[in-house]
N, C-alpha and C positions, 0 to 999 in steps of 0.2 A: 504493500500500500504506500511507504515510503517513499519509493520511485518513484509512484505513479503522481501521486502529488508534487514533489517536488516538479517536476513538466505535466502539471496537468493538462492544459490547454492543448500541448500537442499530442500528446496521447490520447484524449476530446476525438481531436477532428481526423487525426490517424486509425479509431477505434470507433466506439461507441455512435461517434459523429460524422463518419466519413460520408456519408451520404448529403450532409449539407458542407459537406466542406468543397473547395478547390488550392489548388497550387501545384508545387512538385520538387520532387530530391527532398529538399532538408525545410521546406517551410511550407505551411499550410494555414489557408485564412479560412474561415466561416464565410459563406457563400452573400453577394450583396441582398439585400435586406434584413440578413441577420445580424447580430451585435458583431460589432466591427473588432472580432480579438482575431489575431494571428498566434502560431505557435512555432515554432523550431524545432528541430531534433536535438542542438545543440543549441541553447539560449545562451550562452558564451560568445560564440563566435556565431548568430544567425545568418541563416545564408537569405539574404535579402535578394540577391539577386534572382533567386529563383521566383521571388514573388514578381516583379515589375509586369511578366504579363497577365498578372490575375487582379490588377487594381490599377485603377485611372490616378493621373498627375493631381494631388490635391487631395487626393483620399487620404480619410484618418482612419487610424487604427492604433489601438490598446494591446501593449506588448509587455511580458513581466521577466526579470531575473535578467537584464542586456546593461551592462553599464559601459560599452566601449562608446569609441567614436562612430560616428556615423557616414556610411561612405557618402560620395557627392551626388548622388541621386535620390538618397534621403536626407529627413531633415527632423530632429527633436522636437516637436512644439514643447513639451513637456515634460516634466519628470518629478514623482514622489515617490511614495514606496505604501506597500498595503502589507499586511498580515493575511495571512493564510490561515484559516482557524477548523480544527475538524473535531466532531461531534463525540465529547466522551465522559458521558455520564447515563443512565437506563432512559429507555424511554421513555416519553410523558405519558403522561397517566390515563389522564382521557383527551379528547378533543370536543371542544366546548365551545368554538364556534361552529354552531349550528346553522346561522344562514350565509355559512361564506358560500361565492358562489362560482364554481368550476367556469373559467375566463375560456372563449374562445373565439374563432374568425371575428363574429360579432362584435366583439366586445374591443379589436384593434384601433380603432379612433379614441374611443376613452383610455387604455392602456399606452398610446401614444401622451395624450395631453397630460394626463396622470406625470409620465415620465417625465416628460420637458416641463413639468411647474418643478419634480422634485429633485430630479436630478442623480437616478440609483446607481449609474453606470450604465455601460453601453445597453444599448438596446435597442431594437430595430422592429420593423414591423411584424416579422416572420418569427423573431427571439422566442414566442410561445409556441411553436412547436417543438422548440427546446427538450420538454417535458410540461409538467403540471404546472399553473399558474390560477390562482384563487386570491378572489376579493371580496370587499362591502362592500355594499351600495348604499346610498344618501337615495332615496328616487332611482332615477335614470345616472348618479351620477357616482363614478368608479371613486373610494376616496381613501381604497386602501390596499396593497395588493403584496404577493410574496409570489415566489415562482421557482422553479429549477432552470441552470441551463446548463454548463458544463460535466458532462458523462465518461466514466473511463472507471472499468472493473468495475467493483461494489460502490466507489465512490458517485457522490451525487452530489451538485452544489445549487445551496438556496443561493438564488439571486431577486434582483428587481423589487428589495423590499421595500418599501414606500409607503408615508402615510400622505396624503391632503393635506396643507398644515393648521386648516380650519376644524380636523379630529384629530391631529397630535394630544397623546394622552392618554387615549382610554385603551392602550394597549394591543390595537389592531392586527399592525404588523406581527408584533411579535403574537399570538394566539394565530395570527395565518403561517409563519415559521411552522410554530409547535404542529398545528396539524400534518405540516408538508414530513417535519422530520418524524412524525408519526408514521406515515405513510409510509415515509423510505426504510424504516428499522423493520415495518410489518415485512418489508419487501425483501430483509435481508443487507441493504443497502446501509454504505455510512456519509452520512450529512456533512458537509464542508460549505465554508463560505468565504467568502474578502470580505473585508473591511480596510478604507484609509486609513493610515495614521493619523491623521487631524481630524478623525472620525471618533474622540476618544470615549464620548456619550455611549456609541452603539458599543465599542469595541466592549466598555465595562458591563455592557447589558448581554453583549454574547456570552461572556464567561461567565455570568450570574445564569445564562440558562441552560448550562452545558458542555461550552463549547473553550476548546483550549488552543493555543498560539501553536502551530505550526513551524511554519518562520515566518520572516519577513522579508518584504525581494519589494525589489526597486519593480517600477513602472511606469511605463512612458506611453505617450501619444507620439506615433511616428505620422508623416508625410512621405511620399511621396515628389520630389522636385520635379 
């Protein structure tokens, strides 16, 4: 399991994930409309070159564990670092949101606008066929949402956890978490997630529900020149 996490992303889209993925040799992206992550065989030395014909000039993409230079046909926008945290304490006990409600085609224009008010990380139109993705609703209106995306062996990663920040509070996201890692321990499966470091609210809320530090690896937003 070790391995696998430590290069989860490409082991994702080399395994589990291949089927939305594209590229070739030593790097592979999530296909466009999905959350814009790339992965590498060697996140050391990525072989970026092999990506240039599976991605347009100006295109971003989220890449983890790369701290060299960047050759002249890509370019840094950015760079932090996140934790890796995976699931290790028993399952929770019950699942008590009752009217969360299984997200899908449908429900892509709210799961969009959701996104861009809160900002969960990547995520694209297609990200929920990922796996499982569950919310609340206000009415007609999505204002809280938790999801799977990254797959490879038993491992499973919550993503896309989000509240509205007009229900920040009543604990949403996190009872949409518990259910999903409900779901994946019935399945066999073991739960992981990221979180940023200047995330330090959520990061102290994961460890309080379970969930333990992995490592920690650098990540960047690459371009394309």
């Amino acid at each position: 399991m070790t391995q696998l996490l430590d290069n989860i992303f490409w082991h994702a889209l080399v395994g589990a994930h291949s089927r939305y993925a594209t590229g070739a040799n030593g790097a592979r992206r999530y296909a466009p409309g999905f959350s814009p992550i790339v992965g590498f065989a060697n996140v050391e030395q990525p072989d970026l070159g092999s990506l240039i014909p599976y991605c347009e000039v100006g295109e971003h993409f989220y890449c983890g564990g790369w701290t060299g230079g960047a050759p002249s046909d890509w370019r840094v926008e950015t760079e932090t670092s996140m934790f890796r945290m995976v699931w290790d304490a028993p399952a929770p006990k019950i699942d008590d949101l009752l009217d969360a409600v299984a997200l899908g085609p449908r429900h892509v224009p709210q799961l969009l606008e959701l996104t861009a008010l809160t900002r969960p990380g990547p995520f694209g139109p297609r990200t929920i066929e990922l796996g499982e993705y569950f919310g609340c609703f206000d009415g007609e209106r999505l204002v809280a949402m938790a999801g799977e995306r990254a797959h490879a062996g038993s491992l499973r990663e919550i993503s896309g956890v989000c509240t509205h920040p007009d229900f920040q509070g009543r604990g949403l996201a996190r009872r949409l978490m518990l259910k999903l890692i409900l779901r994946q321990i019935d399945r066999g499966e073991t739960p992981f997630l990221h979180v940023m470091r200047d995330n330090p609210v959520a990061h102290e809320l994961y460890e309080r529900m379970g969930f333990r530090d992995h490592c920690e690896t650098v990540v960047r937003v690459i371009s394309r020149c």
